[in-house]
N, C-alpha and C positions, 0 to 999 in steps of 0.2 A: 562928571569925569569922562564918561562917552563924549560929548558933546567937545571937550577938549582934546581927545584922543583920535577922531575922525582926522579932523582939519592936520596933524601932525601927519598920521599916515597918509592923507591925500600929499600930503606935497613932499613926503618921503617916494611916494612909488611914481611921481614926476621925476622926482630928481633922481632917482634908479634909471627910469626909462630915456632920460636925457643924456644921460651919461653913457648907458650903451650905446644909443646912434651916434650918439659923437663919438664913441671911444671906436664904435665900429666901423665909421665914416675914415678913421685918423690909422688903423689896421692895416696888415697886408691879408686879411679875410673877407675885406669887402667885396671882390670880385664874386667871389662864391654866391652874395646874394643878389646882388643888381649891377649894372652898367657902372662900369666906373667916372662914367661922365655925371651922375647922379651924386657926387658924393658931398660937393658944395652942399647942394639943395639937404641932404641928412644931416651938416654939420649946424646948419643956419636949424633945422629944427630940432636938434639935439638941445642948443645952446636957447632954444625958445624955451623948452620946457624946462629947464633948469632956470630958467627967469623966473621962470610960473610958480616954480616948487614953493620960494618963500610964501608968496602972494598965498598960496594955497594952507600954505601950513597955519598962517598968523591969521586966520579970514575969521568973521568973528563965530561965535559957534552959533548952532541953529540947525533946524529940518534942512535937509538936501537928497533928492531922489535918489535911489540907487542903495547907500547904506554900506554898508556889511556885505552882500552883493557884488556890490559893484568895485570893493578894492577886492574881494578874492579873485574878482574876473582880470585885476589888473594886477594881482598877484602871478596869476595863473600865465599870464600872457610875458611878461615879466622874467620868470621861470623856462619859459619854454626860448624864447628866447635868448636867454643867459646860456641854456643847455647847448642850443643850437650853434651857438658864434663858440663855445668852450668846444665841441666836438669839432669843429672844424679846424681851431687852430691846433688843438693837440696832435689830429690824423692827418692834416693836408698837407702838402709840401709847400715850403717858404716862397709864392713868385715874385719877389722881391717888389721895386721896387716900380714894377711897371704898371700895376694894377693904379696907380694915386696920376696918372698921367691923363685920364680921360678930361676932366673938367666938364664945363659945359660947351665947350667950343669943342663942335663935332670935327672928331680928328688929330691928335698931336700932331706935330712935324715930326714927319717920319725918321727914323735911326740911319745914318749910312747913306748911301750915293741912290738913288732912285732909278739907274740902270748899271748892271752887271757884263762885263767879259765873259763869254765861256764857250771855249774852244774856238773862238775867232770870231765870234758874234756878238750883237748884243742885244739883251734881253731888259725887258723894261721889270722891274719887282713890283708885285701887286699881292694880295690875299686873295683866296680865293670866294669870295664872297662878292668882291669885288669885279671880281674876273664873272663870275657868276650873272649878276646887274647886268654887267656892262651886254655878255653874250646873251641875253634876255631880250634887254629894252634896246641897244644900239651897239649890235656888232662891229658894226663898220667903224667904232670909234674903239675899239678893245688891239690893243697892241699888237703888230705884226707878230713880235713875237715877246717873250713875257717866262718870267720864271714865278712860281707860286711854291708855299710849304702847307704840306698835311701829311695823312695820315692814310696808311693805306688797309683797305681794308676790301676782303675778298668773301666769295660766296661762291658756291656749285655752280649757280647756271652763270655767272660771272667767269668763272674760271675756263669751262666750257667755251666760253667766246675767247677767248685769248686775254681780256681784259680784268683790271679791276677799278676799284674806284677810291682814286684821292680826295679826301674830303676833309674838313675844319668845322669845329662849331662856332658857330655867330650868334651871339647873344645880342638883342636888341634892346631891352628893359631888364631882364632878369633871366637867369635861366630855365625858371617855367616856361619862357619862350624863347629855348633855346631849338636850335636849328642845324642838322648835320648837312651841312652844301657842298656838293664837290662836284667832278666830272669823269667820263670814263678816261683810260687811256692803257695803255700799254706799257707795264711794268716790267716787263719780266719776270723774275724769281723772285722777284722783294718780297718778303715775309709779310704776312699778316699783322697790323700794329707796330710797323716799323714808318718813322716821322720822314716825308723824304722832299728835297728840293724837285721838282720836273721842271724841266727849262722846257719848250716847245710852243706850238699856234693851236687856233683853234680851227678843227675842222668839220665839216656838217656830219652828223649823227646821223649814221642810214637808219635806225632806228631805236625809238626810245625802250629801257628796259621798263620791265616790269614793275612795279613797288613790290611785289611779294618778290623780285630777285636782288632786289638790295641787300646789302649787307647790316644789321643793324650795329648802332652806335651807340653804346651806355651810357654815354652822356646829355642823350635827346632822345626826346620822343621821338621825333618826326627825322627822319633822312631823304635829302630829297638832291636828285640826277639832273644838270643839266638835259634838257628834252630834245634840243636841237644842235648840242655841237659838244663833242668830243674832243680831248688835247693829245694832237701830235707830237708825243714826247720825243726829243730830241737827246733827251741828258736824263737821268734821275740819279739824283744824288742820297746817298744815305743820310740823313742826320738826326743830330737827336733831338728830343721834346725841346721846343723854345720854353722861353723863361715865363713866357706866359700862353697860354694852350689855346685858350679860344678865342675869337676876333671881337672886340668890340667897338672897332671904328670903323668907317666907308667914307674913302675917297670918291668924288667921281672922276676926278683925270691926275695926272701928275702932276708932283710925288704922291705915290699912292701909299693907303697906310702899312703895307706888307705885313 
């Protein structure tokens, strides 16, 4: 009866575990765990192991390593995963429908015009992550002038300087390695955690802040200041949380992924 009852359970907690990556792959929760360009590659092995399940179940009975063992371990993993993707969709808010947009082709085509009016200018729209790259590895090739959206976020020796810091998270694989990036600039009064457009240039950074003067960011470990050039805000606009928060695409030139 064991020996019948193995082979069943193995290709039942296949076909459990197939069905959550596909099901989490096809979700508006899969942002929460990895890159949305990733989500092919989870559907294609969702749909693998849900192949395997029968093969697993009918296979003929006989010794096989692990036992008892080894489906509690895939019980257990199974469980924690079921828990993990159910607490997310119950507490998270809906990002509709932007998160299934990555693929594997780094990049979508961006939403809307790839330069802006504002106040008689015009501004190129990029992310700031983007903006980030570009001011890093080839300024000279980063928009005269350029409007980005974040989040503004302030600190004591921060405020002491006049400045604070606009920043965005950029996930690149998942957000264990998530990333808070932004740049200084000069807000004025904008509240702490209030989402805002800065239209302006990049200008050289007389010098870089501290890490222990950052502000930190709950959604990253790591927050990290452009080192060499600060945005001469020109505009900052209030608005509110986009429909999806953190960046998971990079353009290198225009239309960039904003």
């Amino acid at each position: 009866m064991r020996g019948r009852v193995m082979p069943l359970l193995d290709g039942l907690a296949l076909l459990l575990l197939g069905g959550l990556l596909a099901g989490l792959a096809l979700s508006d929760c899969y942002w929460y765990f990895l890159n949305p360009r990733f989500i092919p590659v989870s559907l294609v092995t969702g749909a693998v192991l849900i192949l395997l399940a029968p093969l697993a179940a009918t296979r003929a009975p006989g010794p096989r390593p692990g036992g008892v063992p080894r489906l509690l371990s895939l019980g257990l993993c199974l469980g924690l995963a079921a828990l993990a993707v159910g607490g997310v969709s119950v507490e998270s808010p809906d990002p509709g429908s932007a998160a299934r947009r990555g693929g594997l082709d780094f990049g979508p085509v961006p939403e809307g015009p790839s330069r802006i009016i504002f106040k008689g200018r015009e501004y190129v729209r990029m992310n700031l992550a983007e903006l980030f790259l570009l001011a890093d590895q080839r300024p000279t090739d980063a928009p005269a002038r350029f409007v980005v959206r974040g989040v503004v976020r302030r600190s004591p020796a921060l405020d002491g300087q006049g400045q604070a810091l606009v920043s965005r998270v950029a996930v690149v694989c998942c957000l264990a390695d998530a990333v808070a990036a932004g740049f200084l600039a000069d807000l004025g009064h904008t509240p702490q955690g209030q989402w805002v457009e800065v239209y302006g240039r990049l200008e050289p950074l007389g010098a870089a802040p501290r890490s222990s003067d950052l502000p930190k960011t709950p959604e990253a470990a790591v927050t990290v200041c452009n080192e060499r050039f600060r945005i001469d805000a020109e505009g900052v606009v209030p608005v509110s949380q986009p429909e999806m928060p953190y960046i998971f695409e990079f353009r290198e030139k225009e239309p960039y992924a904003w």
